[in-house]
C-alpha positions as CSV (number, residue, x, y, z in Angstrom):
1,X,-43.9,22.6,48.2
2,X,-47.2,22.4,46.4
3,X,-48.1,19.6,44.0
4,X,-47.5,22.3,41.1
5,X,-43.9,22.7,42.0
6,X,-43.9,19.0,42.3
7,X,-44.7,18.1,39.0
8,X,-42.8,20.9,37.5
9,X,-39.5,19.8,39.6
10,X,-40.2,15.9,38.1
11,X,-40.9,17.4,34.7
12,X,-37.3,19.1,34.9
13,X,-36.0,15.7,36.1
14,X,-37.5,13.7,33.4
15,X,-35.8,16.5,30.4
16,X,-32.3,16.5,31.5
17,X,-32.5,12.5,32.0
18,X,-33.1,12.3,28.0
19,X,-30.4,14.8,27.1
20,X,-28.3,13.1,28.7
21,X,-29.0,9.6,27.0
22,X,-29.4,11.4,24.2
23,X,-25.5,12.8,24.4
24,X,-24.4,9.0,24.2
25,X,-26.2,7.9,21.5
26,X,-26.2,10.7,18.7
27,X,-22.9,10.6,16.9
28,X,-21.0,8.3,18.6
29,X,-18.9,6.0,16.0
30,X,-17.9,2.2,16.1
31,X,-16.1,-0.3,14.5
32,X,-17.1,-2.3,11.9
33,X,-14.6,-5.3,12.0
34,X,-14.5,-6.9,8.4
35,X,-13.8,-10.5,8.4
36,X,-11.2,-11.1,5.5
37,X,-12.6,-14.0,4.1
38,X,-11.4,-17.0,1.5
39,X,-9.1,-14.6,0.4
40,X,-6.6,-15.0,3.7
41,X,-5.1,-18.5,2.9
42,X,-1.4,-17.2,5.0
43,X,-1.3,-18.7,9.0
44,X,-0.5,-16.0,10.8
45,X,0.8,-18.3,13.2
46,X,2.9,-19.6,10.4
47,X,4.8,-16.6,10.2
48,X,4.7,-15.1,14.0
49,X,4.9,-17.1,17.1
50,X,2.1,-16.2,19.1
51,X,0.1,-13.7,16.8
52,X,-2.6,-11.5,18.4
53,X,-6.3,-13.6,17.6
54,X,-9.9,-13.4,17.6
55,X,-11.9,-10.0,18.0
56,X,-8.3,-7.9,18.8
57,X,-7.9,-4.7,20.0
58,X,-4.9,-3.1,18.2
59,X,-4.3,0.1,18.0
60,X,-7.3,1.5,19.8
61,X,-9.3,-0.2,17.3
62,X,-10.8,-3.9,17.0
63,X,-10.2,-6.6,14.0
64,X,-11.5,-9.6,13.5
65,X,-8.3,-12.0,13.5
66,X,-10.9,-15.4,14.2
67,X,-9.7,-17.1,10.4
68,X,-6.3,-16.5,12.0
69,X,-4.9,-15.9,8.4
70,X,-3.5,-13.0,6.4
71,X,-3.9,-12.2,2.4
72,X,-0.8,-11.8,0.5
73,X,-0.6,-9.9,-2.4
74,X,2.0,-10.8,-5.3
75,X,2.7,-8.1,-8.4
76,X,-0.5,-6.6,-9.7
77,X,-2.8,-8.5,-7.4
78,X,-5.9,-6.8,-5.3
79,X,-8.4,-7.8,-2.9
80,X,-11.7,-5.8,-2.8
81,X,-14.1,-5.7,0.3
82,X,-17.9,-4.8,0.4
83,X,-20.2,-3.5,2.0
84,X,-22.3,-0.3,3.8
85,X,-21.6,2.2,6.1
86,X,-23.2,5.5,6.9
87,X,-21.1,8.0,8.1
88,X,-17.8,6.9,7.6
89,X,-15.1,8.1,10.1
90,X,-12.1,6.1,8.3
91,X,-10.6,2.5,7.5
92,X,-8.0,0.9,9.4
93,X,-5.4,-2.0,7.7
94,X,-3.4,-4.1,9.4
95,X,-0.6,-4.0,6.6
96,X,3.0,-4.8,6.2
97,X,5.1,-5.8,3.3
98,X,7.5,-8.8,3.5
99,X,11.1,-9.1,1.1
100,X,11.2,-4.9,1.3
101,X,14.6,-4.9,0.3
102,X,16.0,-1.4,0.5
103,X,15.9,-0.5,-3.1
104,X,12.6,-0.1,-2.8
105,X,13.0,2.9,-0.3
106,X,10.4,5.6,-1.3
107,X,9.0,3.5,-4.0
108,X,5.0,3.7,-4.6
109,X,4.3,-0.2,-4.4
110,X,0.5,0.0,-3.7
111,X,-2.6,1.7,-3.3
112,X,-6.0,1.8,-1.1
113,X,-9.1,2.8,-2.6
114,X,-11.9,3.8,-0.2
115,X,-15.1,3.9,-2.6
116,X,-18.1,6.0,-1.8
117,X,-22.0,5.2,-2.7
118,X,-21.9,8.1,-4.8
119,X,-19.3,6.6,-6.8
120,X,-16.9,9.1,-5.8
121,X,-13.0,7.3,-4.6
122,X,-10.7,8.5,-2.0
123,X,-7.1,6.7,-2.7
124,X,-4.1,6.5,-0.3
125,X,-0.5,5.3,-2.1
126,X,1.4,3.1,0.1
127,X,5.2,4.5,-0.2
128,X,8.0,2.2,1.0
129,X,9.6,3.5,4.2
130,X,6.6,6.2,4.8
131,X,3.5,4.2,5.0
132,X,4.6,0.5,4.9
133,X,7.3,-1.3,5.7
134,X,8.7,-5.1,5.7
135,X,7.0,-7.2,9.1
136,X,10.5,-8.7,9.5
137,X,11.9,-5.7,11.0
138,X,15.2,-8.0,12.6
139,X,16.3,-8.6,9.1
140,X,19.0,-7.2,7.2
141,X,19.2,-5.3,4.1
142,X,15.3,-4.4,4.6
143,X,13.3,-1.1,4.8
144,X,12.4,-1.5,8.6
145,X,11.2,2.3,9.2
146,X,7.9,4.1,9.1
147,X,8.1,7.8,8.6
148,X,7.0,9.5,11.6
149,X,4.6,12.0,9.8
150,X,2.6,8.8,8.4
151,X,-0.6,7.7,9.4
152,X,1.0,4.5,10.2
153,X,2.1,2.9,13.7
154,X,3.2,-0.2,15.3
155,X,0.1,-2.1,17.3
156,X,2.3,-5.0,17.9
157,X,5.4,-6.4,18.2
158,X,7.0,-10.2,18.8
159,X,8.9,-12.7,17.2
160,X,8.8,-14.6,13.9
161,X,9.2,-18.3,13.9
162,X,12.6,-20.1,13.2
163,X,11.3,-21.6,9.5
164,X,11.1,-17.7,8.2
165,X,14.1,-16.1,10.0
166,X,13.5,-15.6,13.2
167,X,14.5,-12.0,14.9
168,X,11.7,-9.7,15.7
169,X,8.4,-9.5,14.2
170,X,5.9,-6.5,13.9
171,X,1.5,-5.8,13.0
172,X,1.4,-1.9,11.3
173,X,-1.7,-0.5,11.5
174,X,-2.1,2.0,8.6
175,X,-5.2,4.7,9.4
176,X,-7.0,6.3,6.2
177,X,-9.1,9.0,7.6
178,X,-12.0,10.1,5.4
179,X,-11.8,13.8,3.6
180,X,-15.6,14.2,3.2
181,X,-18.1,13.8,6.1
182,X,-20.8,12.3,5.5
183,X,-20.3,9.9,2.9
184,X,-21.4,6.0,3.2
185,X,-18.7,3.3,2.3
186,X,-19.4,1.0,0.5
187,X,-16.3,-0.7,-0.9
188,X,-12.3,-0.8,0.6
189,X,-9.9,-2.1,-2.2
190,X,-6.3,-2.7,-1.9
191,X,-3.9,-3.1,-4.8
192,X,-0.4,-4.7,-5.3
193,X,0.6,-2.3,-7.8
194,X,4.7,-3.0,-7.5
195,X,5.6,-5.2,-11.0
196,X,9.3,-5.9,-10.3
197,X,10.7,-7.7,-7.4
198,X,10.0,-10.1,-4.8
199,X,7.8,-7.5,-2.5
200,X,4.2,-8.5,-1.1
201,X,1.6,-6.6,0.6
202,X,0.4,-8.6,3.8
203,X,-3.2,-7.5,5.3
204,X,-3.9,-9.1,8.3
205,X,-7.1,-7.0,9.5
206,X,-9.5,-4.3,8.1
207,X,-12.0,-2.5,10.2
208,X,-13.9,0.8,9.5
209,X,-15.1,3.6,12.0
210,X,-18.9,4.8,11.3
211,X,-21.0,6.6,13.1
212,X,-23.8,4.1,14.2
213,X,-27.6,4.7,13.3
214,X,-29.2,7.1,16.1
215,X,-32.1,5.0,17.6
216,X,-35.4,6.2,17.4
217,X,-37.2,7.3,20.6
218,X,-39.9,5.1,22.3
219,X,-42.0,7.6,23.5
220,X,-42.9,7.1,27.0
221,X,-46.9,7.3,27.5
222,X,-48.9,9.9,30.4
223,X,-50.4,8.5,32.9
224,X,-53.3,9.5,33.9
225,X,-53.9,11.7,37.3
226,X,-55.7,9.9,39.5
227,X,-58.0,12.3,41.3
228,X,-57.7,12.5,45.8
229,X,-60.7,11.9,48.1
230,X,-60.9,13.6,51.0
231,X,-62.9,12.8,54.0
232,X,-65.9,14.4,52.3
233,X,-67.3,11.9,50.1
234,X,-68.7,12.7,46.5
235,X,-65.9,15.5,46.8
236,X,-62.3,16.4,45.2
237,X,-59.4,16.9,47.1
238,X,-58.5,20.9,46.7
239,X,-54.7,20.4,46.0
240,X,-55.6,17.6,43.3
241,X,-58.1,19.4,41.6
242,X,-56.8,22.9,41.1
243,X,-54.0,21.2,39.0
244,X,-55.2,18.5,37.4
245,X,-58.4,20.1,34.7
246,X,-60.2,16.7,34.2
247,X,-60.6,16.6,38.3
248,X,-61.8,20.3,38.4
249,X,-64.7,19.1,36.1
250,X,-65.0,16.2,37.8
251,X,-65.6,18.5,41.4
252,X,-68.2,20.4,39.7
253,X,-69.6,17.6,38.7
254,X,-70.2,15.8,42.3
255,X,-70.7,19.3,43.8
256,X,-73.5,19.9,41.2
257,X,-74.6,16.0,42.4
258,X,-74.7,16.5,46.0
């Protein structure tokens, strides 16, 4: 094999090495955990015994459980979270309800609001018995069911300590996917919109999916070919210098010197 074939076998090398980086980088979507902030004054650990904490992988998704508190949401209240994210895939909620007594079965008792940089919204009710459901699921008279058609799943299940009833205890994960492709998030907004009753919405986690930024390319720079002596000095070797133009030139020019 001649020096030719060489470099054009490395050349072939080098090519499918980059599309093969580049087929892990372009596209591929993360999570953006979202701390929840001053807003989360409820112990988790207050109501569970032994509540999932830290960065927590739920669901096949990660949350950021390190205030190890939850928000709860009384009649008419919201909670708003900001930010920016390019290529949104979807949001993610760690949300329950707690005294979901069963008159409110089928009942719209809230509402996410994904907003959009272009201003445009994307909202998602949250229906009693479909998409939400009370965290106390061992207790009686209460809406314990999700329907199974939802886009809402248990992520974890235990117990709830003595002081608010004890029985088994459950996280629900509810998953908004985004309609549009494309668009950058740049607000998530949950409302309490239930104005009778003893219901609250409980959110212990948030996290979107985006597609991360593509990193640019370093280009690589070309060495220079270094051109072969022979034994006969002043001259270039043969196989060097019929593939390699500036070492042609440069044999002419020590043949022309010798």
């Amino acid at each position: 094999m001649d020096a030719r074939t060489l470099a054009k076998s490395a050349k072939a090398l080098i090519l499918a090495a980059g599309l093969i980086i580049a087929t892990t980088v372009v596209g591929a979507a993360q999570d953006a955990p979202v701390p929840l902030g001053t807003a989360a004054t409820v112990a988790l650990n207050s109501w569970y015994i032994a509540p999932p904490t830290g960065q927590a992988l739920l669901g096949a998704h990660t949350f950021d459980l390190t205030g190890g508190n939850l928000i709860l949401l009384g009649n008419g209240q919201s909670v708003s979270f900001t930010g920016s994210y390019a290529g949104v895939k979807g949001a993610y909620l760690l949300l329950n309800s707690s005294n979901t007594y069963t008159y409110y079965t089928d009942s719209v008792v809230g509402q996410v609001v994904l907003t959009f940089s272009d201003g445009t919204t994307q909202a998602t009710d949250l229906i009693v018995g479909t998409n939400v459901r009370e965290w106390r699921t061992g207790a009686g008279a209460t809406v314990n069911l999700l329907s199974p058609t939802a886009n809402a799943a248990q992520v974890w299940s235990g117990t709830a300590q003595a002081g608010m009833g004890g029985g088994t205890a459950v996280i629900d994960m509810l998953s908004i996917p985004v309609t549009i492709a494309g668009k950058t998030l740049s607000s998530v907004t949950l409302n309490d919109t239930n104005t009778f009753g003893a219901l609250h919405l409980q959110l212990a986690g948030l996290t979107v999916d985006y597609t991360a930024p593509t990193p640019t390319p370093t280009p690589t720079p070309t060495p220079t070919p270094t051109c072969t002596m022979n034994d006969h000095a002043g001259k270039v070797s043969a196989t060097t210098a019929q593939n390699v133009p500036h070492c042609i030139a440069k044999g002419k020019d020590d043949a022309n010197a010798g």
